[in-house]
C-alpha positions in Angstrom: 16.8 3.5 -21.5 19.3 2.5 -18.5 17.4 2.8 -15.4 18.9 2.7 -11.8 17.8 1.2 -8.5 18.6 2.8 -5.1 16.9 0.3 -2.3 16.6 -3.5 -3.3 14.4 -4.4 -0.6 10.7 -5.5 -1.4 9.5 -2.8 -3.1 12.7 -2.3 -4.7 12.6 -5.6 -6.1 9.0 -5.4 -6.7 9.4 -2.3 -9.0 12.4 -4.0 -10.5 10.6 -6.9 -11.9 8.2 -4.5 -13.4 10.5 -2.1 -14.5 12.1 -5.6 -16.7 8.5 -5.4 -17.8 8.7 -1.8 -20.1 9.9 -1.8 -23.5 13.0 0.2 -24.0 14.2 -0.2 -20.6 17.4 -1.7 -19.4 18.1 -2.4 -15.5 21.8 -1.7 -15.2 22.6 -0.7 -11.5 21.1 -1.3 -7.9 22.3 0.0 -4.9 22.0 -1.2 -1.2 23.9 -0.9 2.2 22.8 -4.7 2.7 24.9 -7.1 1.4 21.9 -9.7 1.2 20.0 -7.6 -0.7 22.7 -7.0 -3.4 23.2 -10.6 -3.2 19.4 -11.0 -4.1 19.7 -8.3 -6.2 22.2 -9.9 -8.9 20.5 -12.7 -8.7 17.3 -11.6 -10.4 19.5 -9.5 -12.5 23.1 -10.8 -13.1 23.6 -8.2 -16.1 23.2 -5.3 -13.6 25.9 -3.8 -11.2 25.3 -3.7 -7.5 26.4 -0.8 -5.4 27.1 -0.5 -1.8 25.8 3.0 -1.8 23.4 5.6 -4.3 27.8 7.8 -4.5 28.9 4.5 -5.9 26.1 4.0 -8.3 25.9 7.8 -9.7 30.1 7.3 -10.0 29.9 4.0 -11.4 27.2 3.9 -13.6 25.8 5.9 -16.5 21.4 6.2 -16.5 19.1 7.9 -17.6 17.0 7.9 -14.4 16.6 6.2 -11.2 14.0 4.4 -9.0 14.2 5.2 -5.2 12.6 2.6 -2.9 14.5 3.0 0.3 12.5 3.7 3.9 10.3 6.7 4.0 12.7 9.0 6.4 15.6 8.6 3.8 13.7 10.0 0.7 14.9 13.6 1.0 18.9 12.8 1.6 18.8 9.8 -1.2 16.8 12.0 -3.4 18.6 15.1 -3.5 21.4 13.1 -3.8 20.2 11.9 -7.1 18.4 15.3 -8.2 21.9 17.2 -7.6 23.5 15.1 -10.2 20.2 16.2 -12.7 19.4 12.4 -13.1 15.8 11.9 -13.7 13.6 10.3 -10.2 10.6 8.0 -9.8 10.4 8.3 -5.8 8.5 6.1 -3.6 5.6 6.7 -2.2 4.8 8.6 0.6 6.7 11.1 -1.2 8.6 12.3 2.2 8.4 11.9 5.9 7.0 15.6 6.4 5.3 18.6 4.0 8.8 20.3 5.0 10.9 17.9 3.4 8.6 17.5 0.0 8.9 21.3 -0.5 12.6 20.9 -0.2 12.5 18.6 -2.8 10.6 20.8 -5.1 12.6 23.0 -4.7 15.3 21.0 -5.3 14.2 19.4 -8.5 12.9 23.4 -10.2 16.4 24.4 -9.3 17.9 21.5 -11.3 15.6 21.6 -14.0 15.3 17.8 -13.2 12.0 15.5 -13.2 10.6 14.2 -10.2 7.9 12.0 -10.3 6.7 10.3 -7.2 5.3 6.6 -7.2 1.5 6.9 -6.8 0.7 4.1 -8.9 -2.9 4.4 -8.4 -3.0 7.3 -10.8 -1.9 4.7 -13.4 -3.9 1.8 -12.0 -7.2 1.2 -14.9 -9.1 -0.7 -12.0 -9.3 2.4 -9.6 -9.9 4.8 -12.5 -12.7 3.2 -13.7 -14.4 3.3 -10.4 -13.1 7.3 -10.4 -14.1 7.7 -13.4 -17.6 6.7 -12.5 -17.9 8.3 -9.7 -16.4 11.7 -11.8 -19.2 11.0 -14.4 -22.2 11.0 -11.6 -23.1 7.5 -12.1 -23.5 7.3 -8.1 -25.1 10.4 -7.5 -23.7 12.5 -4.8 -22.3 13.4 -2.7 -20.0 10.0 -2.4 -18.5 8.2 0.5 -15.8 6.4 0.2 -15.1 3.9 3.1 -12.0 2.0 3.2 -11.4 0.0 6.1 -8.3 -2.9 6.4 -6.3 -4.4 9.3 -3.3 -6.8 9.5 -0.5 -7.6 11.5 2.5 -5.9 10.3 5.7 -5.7 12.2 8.4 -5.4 9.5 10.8 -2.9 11.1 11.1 0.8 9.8 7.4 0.8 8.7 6.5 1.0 12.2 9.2 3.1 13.1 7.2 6.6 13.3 10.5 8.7 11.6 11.1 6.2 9.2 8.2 5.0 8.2 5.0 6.4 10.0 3.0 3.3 10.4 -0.2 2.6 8.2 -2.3 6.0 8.0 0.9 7.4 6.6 2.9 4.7 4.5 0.0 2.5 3.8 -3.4 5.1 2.8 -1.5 7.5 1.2 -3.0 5.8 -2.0 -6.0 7.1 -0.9 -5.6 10.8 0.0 -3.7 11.0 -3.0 -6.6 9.3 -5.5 -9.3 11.0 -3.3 -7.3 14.7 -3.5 -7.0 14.1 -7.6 -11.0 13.4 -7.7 -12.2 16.0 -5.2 -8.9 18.5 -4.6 -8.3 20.3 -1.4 -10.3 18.6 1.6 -12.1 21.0 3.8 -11.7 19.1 7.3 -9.7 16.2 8.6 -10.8 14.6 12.2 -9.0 11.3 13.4 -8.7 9.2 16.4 -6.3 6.3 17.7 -5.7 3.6 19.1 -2.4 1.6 20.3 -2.6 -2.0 19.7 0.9 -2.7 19.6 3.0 -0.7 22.9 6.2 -1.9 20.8 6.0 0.6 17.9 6.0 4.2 17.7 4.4 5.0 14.9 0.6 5.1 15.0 -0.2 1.4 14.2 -4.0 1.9 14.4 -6.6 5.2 13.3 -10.1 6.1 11.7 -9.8 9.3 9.9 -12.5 11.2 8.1 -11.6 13.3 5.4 -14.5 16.1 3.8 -14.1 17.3 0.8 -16.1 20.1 -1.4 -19.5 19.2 -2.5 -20.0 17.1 0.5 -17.9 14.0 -0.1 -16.1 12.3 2.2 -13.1 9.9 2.6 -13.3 7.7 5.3 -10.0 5.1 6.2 -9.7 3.3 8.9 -6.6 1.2 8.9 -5.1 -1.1 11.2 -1.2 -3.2 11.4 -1.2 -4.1 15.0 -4.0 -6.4 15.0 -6.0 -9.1 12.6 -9.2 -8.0 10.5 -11.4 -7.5 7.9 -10.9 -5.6 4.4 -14.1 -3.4 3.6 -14.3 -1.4 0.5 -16.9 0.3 -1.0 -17.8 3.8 -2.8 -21.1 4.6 -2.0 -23.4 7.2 -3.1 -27.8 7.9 -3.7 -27.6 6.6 -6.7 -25.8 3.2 -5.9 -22.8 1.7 -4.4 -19.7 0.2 -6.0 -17.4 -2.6 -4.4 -14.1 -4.1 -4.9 -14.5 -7.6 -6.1 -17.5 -9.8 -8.0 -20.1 -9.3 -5.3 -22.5 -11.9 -5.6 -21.6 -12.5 -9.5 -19.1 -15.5 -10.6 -17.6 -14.8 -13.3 -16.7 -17.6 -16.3 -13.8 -19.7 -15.3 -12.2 -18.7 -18.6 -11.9 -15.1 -17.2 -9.9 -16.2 -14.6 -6.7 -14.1 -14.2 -7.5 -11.8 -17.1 -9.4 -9.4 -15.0 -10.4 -7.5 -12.2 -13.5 -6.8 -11.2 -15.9 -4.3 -9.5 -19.8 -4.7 -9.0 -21.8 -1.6 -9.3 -24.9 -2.2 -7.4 -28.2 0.0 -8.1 -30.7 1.6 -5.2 -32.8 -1.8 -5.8 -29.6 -3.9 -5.3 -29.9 -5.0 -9.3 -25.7 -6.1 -9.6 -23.6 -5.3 -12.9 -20.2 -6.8 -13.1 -17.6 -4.6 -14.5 -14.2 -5.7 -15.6 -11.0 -4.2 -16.0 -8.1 -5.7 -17.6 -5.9 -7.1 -15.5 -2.6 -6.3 -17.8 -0.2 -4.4 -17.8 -0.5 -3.2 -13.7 0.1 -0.6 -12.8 3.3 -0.6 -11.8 4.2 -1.2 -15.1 2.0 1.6 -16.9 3.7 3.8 -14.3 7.3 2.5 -15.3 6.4 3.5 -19.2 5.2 6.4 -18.2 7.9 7.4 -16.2 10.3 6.6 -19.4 7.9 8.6 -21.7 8.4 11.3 -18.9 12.0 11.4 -19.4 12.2 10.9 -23.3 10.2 14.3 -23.1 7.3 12.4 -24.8 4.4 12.8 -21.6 3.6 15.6 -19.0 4.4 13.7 -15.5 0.9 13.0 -13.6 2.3 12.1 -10.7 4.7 14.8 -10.0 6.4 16.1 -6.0 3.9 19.3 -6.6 0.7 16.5 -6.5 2.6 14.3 -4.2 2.9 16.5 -1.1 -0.6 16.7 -1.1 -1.4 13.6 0.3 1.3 13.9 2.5 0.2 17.1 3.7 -3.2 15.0 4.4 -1.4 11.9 6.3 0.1 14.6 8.4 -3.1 16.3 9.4 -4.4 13.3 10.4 -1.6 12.2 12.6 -1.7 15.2 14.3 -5.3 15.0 14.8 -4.8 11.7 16.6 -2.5 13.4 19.0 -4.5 16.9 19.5 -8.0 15.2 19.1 -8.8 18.2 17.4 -10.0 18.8 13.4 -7.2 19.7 11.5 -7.2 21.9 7.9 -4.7 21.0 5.4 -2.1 23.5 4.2 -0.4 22.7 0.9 
């Protein structure tokens, strides 16, 4: 199948090399308003055609879908660019910049009849669903918390820009409202609070949000890129705790780069090591699943209708951080 690119920047690139990854899939066109990242572009992938814009690629070159990985705030104009010509769309997560502009998409893609799957790779990620799938199966107990807690410095331009990107609870956790709305659905309460570290952005560089969800569980993130931290991540419930990583275990040198790993500690802090396949990511599973979505083969699981749900979350809790009041999610 001959798949398009509109935005060759990191994550452009990134799902590019992954994308050369699926069987039955051809890279044949990338578009970007940046000469240097064309340049790149061809490099990497001197059989495809680089476009200066996602007109010139639609006129120029025939596909069967297209990959959009530009800045968050330019999702609903490239998009519906793409979805008016009825050409198949794997979007970048966060799905949009606002709940507004994801139900225009919606919209947009029933009234062309045309898929549009949005890039929550965790959905096809076996290392997070095996965790989910314990936690789904009661081997924790519950109710669960799930604490995830990260901070870095991160000053790359329109991720920090708060209409182009939205900083960190919005671009970067959106994974997690998304995995955490798939396991629980529709939370009950969001409360945040924020900080500025960095005076030079204007997107919220720094927040702890709590999200509640039915039967008790809770979601909490607490995410940081204006200043240096720690990672912390854990799922814990009565029953036992899981964590990211081989705990206190070291596993075989053999093993090394063939998996990942989680440790599932009991009430008596007894450690099991559990491993997950390392390959194919899932940015790859994601790419053939996007291709089965297309070939008519697969119902999408990641589809706009899913993915303005965690958007509908990251906006709750931004406006939380400005209101200091709890927020309810509409979706």
């Amino acid at each position: 199948m001959r798949i398009g690119l509109i935005g060759l920047g990191d994550m452009g690139m990134y799902q590019a090399r992954s994308f050369a990854q699926v069987a039955d899939c051809k890279l044949v066109a990338g578009a970007d308003p940046s000469a240097v990242m064309r340049n790149n572009f061809s490099e990497s992938f001197p059989n495809a055609t680089a476009y200066s814009s996602p007109e010139d690629l639609l006129a120029g070159s025939q596909v069967d879908g297209i990959i959009i990985a530009v800045p968050t705030g330019y999702h609903q104009q490239v998009a519906n660019t793409v979805l008016n010509a009825r050409i198949p769309v794997l979007l970048e997560k966060p799905m949009a910049r606002t709940v507004a502009q994801c139900a225009q998409l919606i919209e947009r893609a029933e009234q062309q009849k045309t898929l549009l799957m949005v890039a929550h790779c965790r959905r096809f990620d076996p290392y997070w669903t095996r965790w989910g799938k314990m936690v789904t199966a009661g081997e924790l107990g519950t109710p669960i918390l799930w604490r995830d807690a990260a901070a870095r410095i991160n000053n790359r331009g329109w991720f920090m820009d708060d209409a182009l990107g939205g900083g960190p609870l919005l671009d970067g956790a959106i994974h997690n409202y998304d995995f955490a709305n798939w396991l629980w659905g529709k939370p009950e309460s969001i409360y945040a609070s924020a900080l500025k570290l960095n005076p030079s952005v204007s997107a919220v560089d720094t927040a702890t949000a709590v999200i509640c969800y039915p039967g008790g569980h809770q979601l909490m993130v607490s995410w940081s890129w204006g200043a240096r931290g720690n990672v912390m991540r854990d799922i814990i419930g009565p029953d036992g705790f899981i964590q990211f990583g081989t705990g206190s275990t070291t596993p075989p040198a053999e093993e090394k780069g063939l998996y990942q790993y989680l440790t599932l500690s009991d009430r008596d802090g007894n450690e099991s090591l559990i491993k997950v396949d390392a390959k194919p990511d899932m940015y790859v599973r994601q790419g053939e699943h996007f291709l089965a979505c297309i070939r008519g083969e697969a119902t999408c699981e990641s589809p706009g209708t899913e993915a303005i749900k965690a958007v509908a979350v990251a906006e709750a809790i931004l406006q939380s951080t400005r209101d200091g009041k709890i927020q309810t999610v509409t979706w």
